[in-house]
N, C-alpha and C positions, 0 to 999 in steps of 0.2 A: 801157707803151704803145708803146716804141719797137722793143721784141720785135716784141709783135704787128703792126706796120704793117711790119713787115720779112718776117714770115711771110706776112704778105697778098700785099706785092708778089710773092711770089717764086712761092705758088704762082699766082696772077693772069696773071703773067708767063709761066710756063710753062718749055717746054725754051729759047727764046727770048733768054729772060731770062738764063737759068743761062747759055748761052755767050757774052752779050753782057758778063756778070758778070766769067767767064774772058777775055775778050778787054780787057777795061779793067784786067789785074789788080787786082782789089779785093780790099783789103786786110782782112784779119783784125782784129776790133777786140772793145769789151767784149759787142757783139750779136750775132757773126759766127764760127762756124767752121766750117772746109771737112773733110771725111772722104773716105778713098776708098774703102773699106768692100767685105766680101764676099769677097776676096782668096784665094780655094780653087780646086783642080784639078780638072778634071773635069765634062761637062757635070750625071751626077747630082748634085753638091754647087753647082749654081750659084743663088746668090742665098743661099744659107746665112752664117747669123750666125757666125763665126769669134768666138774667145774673146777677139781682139785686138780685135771689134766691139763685145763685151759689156764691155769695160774701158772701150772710149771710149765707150760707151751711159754706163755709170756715171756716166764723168767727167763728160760732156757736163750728164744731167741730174744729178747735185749741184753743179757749179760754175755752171752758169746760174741753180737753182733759190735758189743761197743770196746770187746776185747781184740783178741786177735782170732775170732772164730772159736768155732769148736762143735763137739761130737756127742748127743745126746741117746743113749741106749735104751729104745723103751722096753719094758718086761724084763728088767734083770732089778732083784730086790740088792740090796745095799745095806750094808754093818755103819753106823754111824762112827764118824773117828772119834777119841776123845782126846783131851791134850791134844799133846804132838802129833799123835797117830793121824794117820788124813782115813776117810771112809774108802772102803775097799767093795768089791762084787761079792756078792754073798751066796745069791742061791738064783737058778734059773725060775720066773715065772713068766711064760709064755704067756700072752694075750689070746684069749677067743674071739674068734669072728677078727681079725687081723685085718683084714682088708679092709671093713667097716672101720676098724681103728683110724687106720692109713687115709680113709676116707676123712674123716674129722677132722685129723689133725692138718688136712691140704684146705680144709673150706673154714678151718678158723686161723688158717698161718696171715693170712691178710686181714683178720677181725680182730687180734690180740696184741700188734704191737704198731708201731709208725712206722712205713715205709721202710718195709724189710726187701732187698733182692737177692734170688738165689737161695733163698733155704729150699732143701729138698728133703725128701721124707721115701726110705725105702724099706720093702718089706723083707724080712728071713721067715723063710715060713716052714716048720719040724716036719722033718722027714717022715714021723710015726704021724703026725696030723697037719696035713698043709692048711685047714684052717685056722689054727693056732701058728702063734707066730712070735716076732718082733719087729721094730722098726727104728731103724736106724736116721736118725733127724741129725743132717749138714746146715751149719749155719756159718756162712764167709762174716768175713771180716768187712763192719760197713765203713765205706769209704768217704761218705758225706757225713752230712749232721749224726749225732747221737741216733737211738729207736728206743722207743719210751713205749712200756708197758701197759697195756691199757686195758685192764681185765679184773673184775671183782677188785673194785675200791682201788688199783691198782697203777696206778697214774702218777709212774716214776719211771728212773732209769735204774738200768744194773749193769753189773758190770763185773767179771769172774776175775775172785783172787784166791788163788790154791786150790781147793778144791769143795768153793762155794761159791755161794751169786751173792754180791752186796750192792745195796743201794748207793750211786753215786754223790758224793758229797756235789750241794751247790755250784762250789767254786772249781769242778771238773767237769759240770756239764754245761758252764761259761766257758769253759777250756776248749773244748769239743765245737761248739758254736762257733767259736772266733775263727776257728782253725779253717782255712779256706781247703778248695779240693784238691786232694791230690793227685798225682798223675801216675801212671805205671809205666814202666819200657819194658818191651817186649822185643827180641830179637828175630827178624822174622828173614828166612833163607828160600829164596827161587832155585830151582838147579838145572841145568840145561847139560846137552849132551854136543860138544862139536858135530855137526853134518859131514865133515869130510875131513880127509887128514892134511889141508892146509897150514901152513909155517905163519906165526903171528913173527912180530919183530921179535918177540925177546923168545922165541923157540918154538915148541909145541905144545898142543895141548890139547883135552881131548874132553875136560871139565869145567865148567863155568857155574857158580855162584855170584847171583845178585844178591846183597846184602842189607837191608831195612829194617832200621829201627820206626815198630807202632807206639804209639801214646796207646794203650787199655785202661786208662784210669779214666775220671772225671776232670780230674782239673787239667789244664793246659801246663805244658813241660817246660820250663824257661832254663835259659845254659846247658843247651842237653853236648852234651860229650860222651863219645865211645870211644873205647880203647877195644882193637882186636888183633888179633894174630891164630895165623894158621901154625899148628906141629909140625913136627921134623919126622912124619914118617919114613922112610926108608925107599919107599917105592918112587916117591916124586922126584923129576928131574928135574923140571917147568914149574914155576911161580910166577904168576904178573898179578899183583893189587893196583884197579884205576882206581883211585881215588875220589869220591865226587867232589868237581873244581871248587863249588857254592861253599862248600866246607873248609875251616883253618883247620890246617894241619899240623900240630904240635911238635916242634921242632924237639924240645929236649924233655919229652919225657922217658923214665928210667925203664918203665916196664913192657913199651910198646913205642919204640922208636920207628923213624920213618924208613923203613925197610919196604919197595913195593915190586923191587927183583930181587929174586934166588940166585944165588951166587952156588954151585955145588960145593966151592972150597968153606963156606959157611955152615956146613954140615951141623957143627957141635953147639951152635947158637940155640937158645930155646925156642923162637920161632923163623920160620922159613921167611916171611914176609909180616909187617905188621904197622899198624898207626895208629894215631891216635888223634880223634878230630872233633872240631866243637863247632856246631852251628853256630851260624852270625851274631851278633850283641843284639837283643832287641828280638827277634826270632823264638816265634813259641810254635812250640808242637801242642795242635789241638785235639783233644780226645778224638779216638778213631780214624785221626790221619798219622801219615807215614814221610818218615825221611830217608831218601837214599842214598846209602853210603861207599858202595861201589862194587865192581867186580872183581872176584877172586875167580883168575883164569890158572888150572893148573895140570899137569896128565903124567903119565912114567914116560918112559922112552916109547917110542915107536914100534920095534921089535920084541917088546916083553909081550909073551904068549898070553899071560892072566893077567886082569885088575884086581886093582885092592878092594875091598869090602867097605871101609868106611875113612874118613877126612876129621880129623877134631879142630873145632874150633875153640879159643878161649877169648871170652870178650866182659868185658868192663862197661856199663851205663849208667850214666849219673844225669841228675839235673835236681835244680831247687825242690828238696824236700823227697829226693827221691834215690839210689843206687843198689846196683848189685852185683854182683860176680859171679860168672858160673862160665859151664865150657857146653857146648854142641856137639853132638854126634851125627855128622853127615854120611850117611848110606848112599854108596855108588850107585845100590839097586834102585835109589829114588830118580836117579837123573833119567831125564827125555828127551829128545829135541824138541825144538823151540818151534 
């Protein structure tokens, strides 16, 4: 994640960016490295991939890919660190004919390493010369086997530590090997709009989220368990969580008890309704498919003139070899009828 929000700001940012970058020296780190790329005479060879390009292409994506990602800045030259010091941005050198760059570097990303997916390669191109430019190279974090370099005698792995690329020791890309694929969860919310102002049993309600954990990874999810709960906004009078039945429901957990009606005298609790459930023993979520975990029905009262703007969720997913934490922000303005 912290690739990708580095890739965002920078192209986001723009030429801008890049030399506010160089002017703060910033430093080289396990997300971060600077290239200057293109290095040939001549205006017919400007913007051409030199073979010195296509080694650090290599490098760049097998040491990022077998990392945890990371952010390659082409056309900003670099102070080597010495000691302690790590290398830092040094001076802007823009690339000529950018485009042609940009071009090279997309028709050798598939020649220069094993089975890379997702590297992207985007251009910033200078406001005083939109020929000239740089390009900004996203490389994810690979999720199967190793990616081994494959370029000028180059016929290893790498793999980024501080703010270099080192070749991986033997008994690390045994490591890599063994390691079967892994799985992602991804929390995924449907939202629906009540059709009429009809009384469910446990009150009103005028909000409906369907709640679904996807597998995004490769490997299949075993033991998957969620923990969710809705906030205590102020506005809601109405909670119902149906639980889906196929799922155990975890009687004594600490942080997400089985609460799936709003009581109002429960105001000062941290969540309004909440549970925590774990698919069957045996039971795997297979890359690209989904489990459904239930509906969160909820509305204010009847007579309030305005809705609220947005619903927080905080939820918890785990399974073998995989968990994370975080919270959702549900927008009213999303809901539609059904």
């Amino acid at each position: 994640m912290a690739a990708r929000q580095l890739f965002d700001e920078f192209v986001s940012g723009g030429e801008f960016f890049i030399l506010q970058v160089i002017d703060e020296q910033r430093e080289e780190g396990l997300y971060l490295d600077f290239k200057r790329g293109a290095e040939v005479g001549g205006k017919q060879d400007a913007g051409k991939c030199t073979s010195d390009d296509r080694s650090n292409l290599a490098r760049v994506i097998s040491g990022f890919a077998n990392s945890d990602g990371g952010v390659a800045v082409w056309g900003v030259d670099r102070r080597e660190g010495r000691g302690d010091s790590p290398s830092v941005a040094q001076s802007a050198m823009p690339i000529h004919n950018v485009q042609r760059f940009q071009n090279d570097l997309l028709s050798e990303t598939s020649k220069v390493t094993s089975g890379t997916v997702g590297v992207e390669h985007k251009i910033i191109r200078c406001q005083d010369n939109p020929d000239n430019g740089y390009v900004i190279t996203y490389v994810p974090k690979a999720e199967g086997p190793p990616v081994m370099a494959l370029c000028k005698d180059m016929n290893c792995y790498w793999f980024r530590s501080g703010d270099s690329f080192r070749r991986m020791e033997p008994f690390m890309v045994a490591d890599r090997f063994s390691r079967r694929p892994q799985p992602k969860l991804q929390l995924v919310t449907e939202h629906m709009l009540n059709d009429s102002d009809r009384r469910s049993p446990n009150g009103w309600w005028k909000y409906a989220i369907d709640v679904s954990v996807v597998n995004a990874g490769i490997g299949s999810a075993l033991y998957t368990s969620i923990g969710i709960g809705i906030q205590s906004p102020s506005w809601i009078t109405t909670v119902n969580f149906n639980v889906n039945q196929d799922l155990r429901l975890q009687r004594s957990h600490r942080r997400f008890p089985p609460i799936v009606t709003f009581d109002p005298k429960d105001i000062d609790r941290e969540f309004l309704v909440s549970a925590f459930c774990e698919s069957v023993a045996g039971q795997a979520l297979h890359p690209d498919c989904a489990l459904y975990i239930g509906r969160l029905k909820f509305g204010p009262h009847p007579e309030w003139q305005t809705d609220p703007t947005v619903c927080e969720i905080t939820y918890e997913l785990h399974c073998e070899g995989f968990s994370v934490r975080d919270e959702k922000e549900v927008k009213t303005s999303e809901f539609d009828y059904p």
